[in-house]
C-alpha positions in Angstrom: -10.3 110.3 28.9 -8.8 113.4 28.1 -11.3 114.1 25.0 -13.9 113.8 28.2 -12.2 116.1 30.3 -11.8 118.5 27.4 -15.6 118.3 26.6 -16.4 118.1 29.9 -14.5 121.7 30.8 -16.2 123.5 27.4 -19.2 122.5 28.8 -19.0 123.8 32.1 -17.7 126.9 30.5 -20.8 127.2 28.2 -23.3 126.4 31.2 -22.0 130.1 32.1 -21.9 131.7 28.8 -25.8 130.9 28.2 -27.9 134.1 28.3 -31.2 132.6 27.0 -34.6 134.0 27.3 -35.9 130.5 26.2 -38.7 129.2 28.4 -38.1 125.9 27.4 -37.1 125.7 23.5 -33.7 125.4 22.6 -33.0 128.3 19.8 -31.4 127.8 16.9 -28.4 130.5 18.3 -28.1 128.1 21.6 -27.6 124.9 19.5 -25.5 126.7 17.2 -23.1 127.7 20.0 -22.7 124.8 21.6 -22.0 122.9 18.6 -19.1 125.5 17.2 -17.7 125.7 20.8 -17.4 122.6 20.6 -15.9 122.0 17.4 -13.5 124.9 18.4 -12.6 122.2 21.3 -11.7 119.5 18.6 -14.9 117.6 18.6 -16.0 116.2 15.2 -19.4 117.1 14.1 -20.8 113.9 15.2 -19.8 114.1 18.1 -20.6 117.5 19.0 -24.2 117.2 17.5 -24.4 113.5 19.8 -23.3 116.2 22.7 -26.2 118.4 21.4 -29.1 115.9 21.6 -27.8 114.7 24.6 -28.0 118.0 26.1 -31.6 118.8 24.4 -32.9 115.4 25.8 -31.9 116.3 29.2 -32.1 119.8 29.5 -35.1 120.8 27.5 -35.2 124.1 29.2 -31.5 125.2 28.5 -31.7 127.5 31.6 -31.6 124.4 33.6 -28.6 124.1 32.4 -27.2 127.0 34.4 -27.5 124.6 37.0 -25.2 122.0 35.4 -22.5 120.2 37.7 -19.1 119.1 36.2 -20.1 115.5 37.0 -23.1 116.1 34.7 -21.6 117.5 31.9 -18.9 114.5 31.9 -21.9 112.2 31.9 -23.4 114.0 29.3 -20.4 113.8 27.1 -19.4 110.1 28.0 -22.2 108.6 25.5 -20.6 110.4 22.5 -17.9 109.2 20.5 
């Protein structure tokens, strides 16, 4: 539970670091950052990558993201182990 709040919090912290002029791609610089800032969390690689997808899959435009709620990014990390 902790490991979700943990991921949860990066997240939510992310969500207001992202400065993307994507319209709908995610770049290879966006992925990159969420993975490492979430490795700098203490996820494994898996995991963080699982996070990655997860995000990808339902965020395609990762400016929605900027949108994110803290229940979301919980839900989003709960499917990763």
């Amino acid at each position: 539970m902790n490991r979700v709040f943990n991921i949860a919090v990066f997240w939510f912290s992310l969500v207001f670091g992202v400065t993307s002029c994507a319209t709908g791609d995610w770049s290879k610089e966006e992925k990159d950052k969420l993975v490492d800032r979430c490795r700098n969390e203490g996820g494994s690689r898996s995991y963080c990558n699982c996070y990655l997808n997860a995000a990808i899959k339902a965020y395609p435009n990762p400016e929605d993201m900027e949108e994110l709620s803290f229940e979301e990014a919980v839900e989003l990390s709960i499917q990763c182990k």
